[in-house]
Residue, then its C-alpha position, 0 to 999 in steps of 0.5 A: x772515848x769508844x773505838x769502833x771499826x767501819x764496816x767499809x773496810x769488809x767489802x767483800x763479806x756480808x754484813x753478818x760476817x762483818x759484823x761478828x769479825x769486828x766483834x772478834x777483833x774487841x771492837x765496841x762500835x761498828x760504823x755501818x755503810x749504808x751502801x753495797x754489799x751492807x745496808x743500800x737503804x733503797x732497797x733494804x727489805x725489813x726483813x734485811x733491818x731486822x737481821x742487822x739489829x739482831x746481829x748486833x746485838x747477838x755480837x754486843x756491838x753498837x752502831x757508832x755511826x752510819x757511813x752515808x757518804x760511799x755511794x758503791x751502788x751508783x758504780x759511777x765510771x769517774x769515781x766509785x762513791x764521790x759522785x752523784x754529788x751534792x753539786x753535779x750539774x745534772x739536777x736529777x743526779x745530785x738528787x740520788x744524793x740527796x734522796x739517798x741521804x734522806x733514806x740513810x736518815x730514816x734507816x738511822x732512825x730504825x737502827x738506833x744510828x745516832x748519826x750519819x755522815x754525808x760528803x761535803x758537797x763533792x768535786x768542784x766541777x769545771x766551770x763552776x764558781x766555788x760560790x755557786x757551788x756552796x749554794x747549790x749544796x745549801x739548796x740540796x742539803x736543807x731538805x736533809x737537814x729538816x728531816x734530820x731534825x724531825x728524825x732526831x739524827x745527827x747529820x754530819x759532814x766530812x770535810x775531805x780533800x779534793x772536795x768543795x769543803x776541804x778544811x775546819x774554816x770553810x766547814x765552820x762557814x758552812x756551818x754557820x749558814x746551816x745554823x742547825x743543832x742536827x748538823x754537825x762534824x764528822x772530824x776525819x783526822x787523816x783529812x785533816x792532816x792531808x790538807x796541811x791541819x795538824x789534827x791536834x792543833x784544831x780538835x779543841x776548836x772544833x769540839x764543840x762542832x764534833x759529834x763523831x771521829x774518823x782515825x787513821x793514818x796518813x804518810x810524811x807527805x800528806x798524800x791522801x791514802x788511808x794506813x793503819x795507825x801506827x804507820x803513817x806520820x800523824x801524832x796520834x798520841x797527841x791526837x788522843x790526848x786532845x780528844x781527852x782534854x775536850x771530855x769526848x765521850x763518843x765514837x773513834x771510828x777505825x776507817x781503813x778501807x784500801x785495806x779491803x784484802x786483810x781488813x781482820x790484820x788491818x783492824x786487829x794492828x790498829x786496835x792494838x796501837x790505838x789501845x796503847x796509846x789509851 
């Protein structure tokens, strides 16, 4: 396995900053937000794709993947990226998700991005049945899901707490109705753990699902609120060691946006801890 460092955690510099910060810190892979201030696919002049990519690879970093699920941009006032939603009930403004979705698969495709991940589904409106809901993302994302395959770019989906899938059995059913090999996990092991899934217990059982890992950690009682490994209650040694077992040779990404203050100190100590344990 490869650790990489999200770009989320560097709201306030510019991708250019971003990225060279994380290659001094001896990252291999940078998780790209496809959002304000890094790459918003909506308006991304070629001149802007070309610079990112020359970035890179001045600084020896790859993309690890592309963080299409913060939507910054839309700034809207109930949360800052869970809305628009796959499942909102104004079918206009669940379709600047889908639309964005689609545009961070093309950017993935111009950048080299092996893969993207997207929300799962997003906040249960009042009123709306979970059934419904489940349907109206099925609806929404399979446009997303035909372009991804013609594109070859991996569309994941992040189960999270809070949002319509929160958990391993309700993204495997999912999954199933999609029934595409360009859907895929984005195994987001402080999520797990959030929602009472002890993280080692499933990453066996959803290898075969997994194309991406999001690690950080999370404190004894499970509120969800990201903290630098080493400083929460999850057992990331044994995390690791399962990771290992499954023969994983992809992308660890380190997402530690709260810490957007001191993202260098953040991603430094959790380097330090996850190389410890590797």
């Amino acid at each position: 396995m490869k650790l990489s460092y999200s770009s989320n955690a560097y709201m306030q510099f510019s991708i250019e900053d971003t990225i060279r910060r994380i290659s001094a810190l001896g990252y291999g892979g940078l998780e790209l937000l496809a959002d304000v201030p890094h790459a918003w696919p909506a308006n991304l002049l070629d001149e802007r794709k070309t610079a990112i990519r020359r970035c890179l690879d001045e600084y020896g970093l790859e993309i690890a993947n592309m963080n299409a699920f913060m939507m910054n941009a839309v700034a809207d006032p109930r949360q800052p990226y869970w809305h628009p939603s796959w499942i909102e009930s104004d079918r206009h403004y669940r379709a600047i998700r889908r639309e964005h979705t689609k545009r961070a698969l093309r950017l993935a495709a111009e950048l080299q991005a092996p893969s993207i991940q997207t929300e799962p589904g997003g906040p249960l409106p009042e009123g709306q049945s979970r059934q419904a809901a489940t349907d109206l993302f099925y609806d929404e994302l399979m446009p997303c899901v035909e372009l991804a395959e013609q594109l070859e770019v991996l569309l994941l989906i992040e189960p999270e707490p809070g949002l319509l899938i929160e958990t391993f059995p309700q993204y495997l059913e999912f999954a199933a109705r999609v029934d595409s090999p360009w859907v895929g996990l984005n195994f987001d092991i402080g999520h797990a753990y959030c929602v009472g899934e002890d993280p080692e217990l499933w990453i066996e059982r959803m290898a075969p699902h997994t194309r991406h890992y999001h690690i950080e950690d999370i404190a004894p009682n499970r509120e969800h609120a990201h903290l630098v490994p080493g400083r929460g209650a999850i057992n990331l040694a044994a995390v690791l060691r399962e990771i290992e077992k499954t023969n994983y040779s992809g992308w660890v990404t380190v997402e530690l946006y709260p810490y957007i203050d001191n993202p260098d100190e953040a991603g430094r100590e959790a380097k330090e801890y996850l190389d410890s344990l590797l």
